[in-house]
Structures are given as structure tokens and as C-alpha cells.
C-alpha positions in Angstrom: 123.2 115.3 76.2 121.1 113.9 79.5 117.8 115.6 79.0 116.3 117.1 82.0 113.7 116.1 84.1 113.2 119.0 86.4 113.9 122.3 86.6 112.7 125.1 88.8 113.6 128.9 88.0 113.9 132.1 91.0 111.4 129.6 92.7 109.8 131.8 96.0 107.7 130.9 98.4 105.9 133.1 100.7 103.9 132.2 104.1 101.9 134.7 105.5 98.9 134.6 107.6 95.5 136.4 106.6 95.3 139.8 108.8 99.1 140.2 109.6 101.8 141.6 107.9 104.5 138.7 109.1 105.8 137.1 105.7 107.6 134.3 106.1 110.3 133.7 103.0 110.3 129.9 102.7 112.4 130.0 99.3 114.3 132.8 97.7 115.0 133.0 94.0 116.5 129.0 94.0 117.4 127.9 90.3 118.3 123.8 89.9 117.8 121.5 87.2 117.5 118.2 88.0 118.3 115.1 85.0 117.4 112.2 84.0 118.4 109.0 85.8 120.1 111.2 88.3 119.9 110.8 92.0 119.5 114.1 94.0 120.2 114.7 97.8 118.4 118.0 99.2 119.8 118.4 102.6 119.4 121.4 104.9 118.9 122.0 108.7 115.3 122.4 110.0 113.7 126.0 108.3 116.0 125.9 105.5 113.0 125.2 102.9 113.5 121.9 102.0 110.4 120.8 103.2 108.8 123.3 101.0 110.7 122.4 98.0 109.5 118.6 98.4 106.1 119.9 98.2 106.5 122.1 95.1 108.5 119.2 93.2 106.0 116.8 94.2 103.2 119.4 93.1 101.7 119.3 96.4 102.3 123.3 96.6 102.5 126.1 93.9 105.3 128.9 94.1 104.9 132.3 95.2 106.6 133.1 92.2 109.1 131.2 89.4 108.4 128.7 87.4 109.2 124.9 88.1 109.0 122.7 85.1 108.4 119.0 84.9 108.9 117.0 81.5 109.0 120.4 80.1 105.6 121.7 81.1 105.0 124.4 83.4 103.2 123.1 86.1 103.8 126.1 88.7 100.5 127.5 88.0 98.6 124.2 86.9 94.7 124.0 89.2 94.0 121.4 91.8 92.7 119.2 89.5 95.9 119.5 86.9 98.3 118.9 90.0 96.6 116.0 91.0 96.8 114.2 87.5 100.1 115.4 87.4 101.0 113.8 90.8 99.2 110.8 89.9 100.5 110.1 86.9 104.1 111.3 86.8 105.2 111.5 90.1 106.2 108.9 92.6 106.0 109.5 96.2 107.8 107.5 99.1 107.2 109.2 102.6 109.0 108.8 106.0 105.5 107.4 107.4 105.0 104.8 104.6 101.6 106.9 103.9 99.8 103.1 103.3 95.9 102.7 103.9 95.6 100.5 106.5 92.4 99.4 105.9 93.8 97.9 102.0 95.9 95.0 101.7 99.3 95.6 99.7 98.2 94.3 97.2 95.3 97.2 97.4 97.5 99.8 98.6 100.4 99.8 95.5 97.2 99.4 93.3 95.8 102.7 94.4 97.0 104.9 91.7 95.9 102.4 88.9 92.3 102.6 90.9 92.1 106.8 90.1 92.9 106.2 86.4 90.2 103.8 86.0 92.6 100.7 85.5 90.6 97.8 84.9 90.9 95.5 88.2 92.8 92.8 86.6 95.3 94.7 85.0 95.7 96.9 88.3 95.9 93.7 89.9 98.8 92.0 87.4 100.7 95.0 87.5 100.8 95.6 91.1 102.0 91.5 91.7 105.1 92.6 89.1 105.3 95.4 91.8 105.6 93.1 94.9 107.5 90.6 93.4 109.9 93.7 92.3 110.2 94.2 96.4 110.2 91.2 97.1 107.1 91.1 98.8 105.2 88.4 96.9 104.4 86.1 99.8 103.0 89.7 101.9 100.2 90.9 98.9 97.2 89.7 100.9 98.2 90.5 104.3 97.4 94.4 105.5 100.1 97.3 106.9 100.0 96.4 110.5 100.8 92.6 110.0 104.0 94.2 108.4 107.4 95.0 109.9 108.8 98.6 109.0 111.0 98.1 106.3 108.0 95.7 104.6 105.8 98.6 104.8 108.3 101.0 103.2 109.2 98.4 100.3 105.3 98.4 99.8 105.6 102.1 99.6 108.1 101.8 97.0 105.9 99.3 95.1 103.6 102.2 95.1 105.8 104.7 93.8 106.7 102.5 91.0 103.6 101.0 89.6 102.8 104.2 86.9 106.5 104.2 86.0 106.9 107.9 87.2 109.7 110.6 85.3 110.5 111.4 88.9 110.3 109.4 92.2 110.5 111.6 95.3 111.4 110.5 98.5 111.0 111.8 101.9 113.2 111.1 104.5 112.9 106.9 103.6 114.5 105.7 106.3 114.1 107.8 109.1 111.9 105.9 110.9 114.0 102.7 110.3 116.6 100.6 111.9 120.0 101.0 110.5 120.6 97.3 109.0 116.1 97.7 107.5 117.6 101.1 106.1 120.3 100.0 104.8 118.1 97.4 102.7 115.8 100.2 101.5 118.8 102.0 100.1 119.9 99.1 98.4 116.7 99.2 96.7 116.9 102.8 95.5 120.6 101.7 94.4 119.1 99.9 92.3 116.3 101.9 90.7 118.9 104.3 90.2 121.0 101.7 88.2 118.2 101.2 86.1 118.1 104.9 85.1 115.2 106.2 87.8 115.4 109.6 88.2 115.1 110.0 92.3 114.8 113.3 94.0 115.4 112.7 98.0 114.8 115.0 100.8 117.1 114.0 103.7 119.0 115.2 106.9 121.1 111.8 107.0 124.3 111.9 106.0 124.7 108.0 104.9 121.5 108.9 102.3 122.9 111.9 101.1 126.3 109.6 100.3 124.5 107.3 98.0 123.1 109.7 95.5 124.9 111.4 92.7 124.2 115.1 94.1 123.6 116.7 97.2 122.1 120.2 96.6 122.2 121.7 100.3 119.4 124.7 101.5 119.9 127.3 103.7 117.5 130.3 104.8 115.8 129.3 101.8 118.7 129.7 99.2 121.2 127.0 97.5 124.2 127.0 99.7 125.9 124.5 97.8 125.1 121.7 95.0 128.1 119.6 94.7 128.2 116.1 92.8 129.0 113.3 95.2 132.2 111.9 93.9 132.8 109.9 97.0 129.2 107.8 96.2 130.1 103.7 96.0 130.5 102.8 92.4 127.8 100.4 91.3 130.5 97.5 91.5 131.0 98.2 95.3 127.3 98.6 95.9 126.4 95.5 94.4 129.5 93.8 96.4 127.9 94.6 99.7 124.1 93.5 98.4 126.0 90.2 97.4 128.7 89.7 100.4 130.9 89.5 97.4 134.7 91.4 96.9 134.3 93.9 94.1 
């Protein structure tokens, strides 16, 4: 049986501001469980708490109330510091706005997480050049954010993501601020993780994102309207047709 990577149980969230009795219900009681080496589309219009669901998954938030497990620990009700370790070390984060320091190289930038374990500089260094080579960014590594196009910036993002082999890579929106051909290329690459049995949790209002995962969960009004499995998503022989130019 697939083992599970995440779960969360009668997650809430409530916003309310200091002084004022205004509550804003963000989430309402919403049960998932998301498994291993599955891909997972959270959709929803604007207000319908997937925003705040990204942040509790990626441990950027706590719940008002439920649990939300990761690897089997609680970590609803983990401190700062625990979140942060838990962020760091299990958790891989690929954001809309790449999220890259631009002061680093890329080299510097997918070696960042390495940096706040106290990696040793030239094992940080090897691993993140397996990293860009991965992305195929090899011939970029000394060159900083802004000498890159958009779709090298989000590849160095994904280098990122990858370089402490997370249980769960999270995505934000990864190609909104993409072309459609530099988006399509970024998706190939999550295509790919995926075949290699990454577990990927993305957050997305595009419908062409949502189509390549396994499962698209949809919020509304901070409840699960539906959480269907995708059985219209390529199969891996079609996907790798169309990275190849290839007939299936």
C-alpha cells in the first residue's frame, strides 16, 4: 500500500484582527491525505483558501485547529524554530516569483539550504553542480538571477527545491509568470520528477497545470468541493513523446 506523505485532519484557519470581532474562516474542517510519489493539483478561485493551505503544508503557518501531519509527525503545533528545520529539511519550495537572492550566483542560491545545515562548502558546492546539471543549467552556475531569462531562474528554483531531497516539493503557481512554450518546459521538468517517484503538491488556477498531475483537489469557501483523480493526465509514454518530438 502507497504510504502517505501528508495528511491534514478538520484543518481550520481563522483570521481575525486584534480589537474586532470580524473572523475571517480561511479553512473549515478540510480532511486530505496526500501519498507518496503522487502529484496533487489544489485549485480554487481567489478566497477559496488555497493560499492558506500552501502555507500550512509548506509549514509557513499553523492551523487554528486540526492536525496536519508530515512523515507521520504532527507538525501543526511544532515552534518557529521546529517549522523552520522542518521546512528546511523536508520540504521543497518552488514559488511563482522564483524567490532567488539576487545578490548569490546560482550556484549560491540552490546551495542555500545546505548553507543553514552547516554543509561543508565543498560538499554544498558538489551537490548543488549535480543540481544544475539536473536543470540543465551547468553552463549558468556562476552567472547571478538577473543575467537569467525566466524560465532559467525558475529551473534554478527547482534546483533549489531538490538539493535536500525533500518528502514533499510544493509548488506555487510555477509558471504563472511564464511564457507558454518556457512553461511548458518547466512542466516537463516536474513530469519528470514525478516519474521518478517525487511527491509534488501544486497550488494552481491554470488549467493546463492542473491536467498534468494525478489529482486535482478543488477549494471552495474554504471547504473541499471536489478531489477527483485526473484520468485524462498524458501517460508517461505521451509525455515523453512530446519532450522527444517522437510518436508514442
Amino acid at each position: 500500500m502507497t504510504a502517505i506523505t501528508a495528511s491534514v485532519e478538520n484543518l481550520q484557519k481563522v483570521y481575525g484582527q486584534p480589537g474586532s470581532t470580524i473572523a475571517v474562516k480561511a479553512l473549515r474542517g478540510v480532511s486530505l491525505d496526500f501519498y507518496e510519489g503522487e502529484s496533487v493539483a489544489l485549485c480554487g478561485q481567489s478566497g477559496s483558501g488555497k493560499s492558506t493551505m500552501m502555507n500550512i503544508i509548506g509549514c509557513l503557518d499553523r492551523p487554528t485547529g486540526g492536525t496536519y501531519r508530515l512523515g507521520g509527525q504532527d507538525v501543526s503545533r511544532l515552534d518557529d524554530d521546529e517549522l523552520s528545520a522542518v521546512r528546511n529539511k523536508r520540504i521543497g519550495f518552488v514559488f511563482q516569483n522564483f524567490n532567488l537572492i539576487p545578490q548569490l550566483t546560482v550556484l549560491e542560491n540552490v546551495e542555500v539550504p545546505l548553507f543553514y545545515q552547516s554543509v561543508p562548502l565543498r560538499d554544498r558546492r558538489a551537490q548543488a553542480q549535480r543540481m544544475i546539471e539536473m536543470v540543465d543549467l551547468a553552463d549558468r552556475g556562476h552567472h547571478r538571477p538577473t543575467e537569467l531569462s525566466g524560465g532559467q531562474q525558475q529551473r534554478a528554483a527547482i534546483a533549489r527545491a531538490l538539493i535536500n531531497d525533500p518528502m514533499l516539493i510544493l509548488a506555487d503557481e510555477p509558471t504563472g509568470n511564464l511564457d507558454t512554450a518556457t512553461g511548458r518546459m518547466i512542466l516537463d521538468i516536474f513530469d519528470r520528477l514525478h516519474d521518478e517517484g517525487k511527491t509534488i503538491f501544486c497550488v494552481t488556477h491554470d488549467l493546463n497545470v492542473a491536467g498534468r498531475c494525478d489529482r486535482i483537489v478543488t477549494l471552495r469557501d474554504g471547504i473541499v468541493l471536489s478531489d477527483e483523480r485526473n484520468n485524462n493526465r498524458p501517460s508517461k509514454a505521451l509525455l515523453d513523446a512530446g519532450r522527444t518530438g517522437t510518436s508514442p
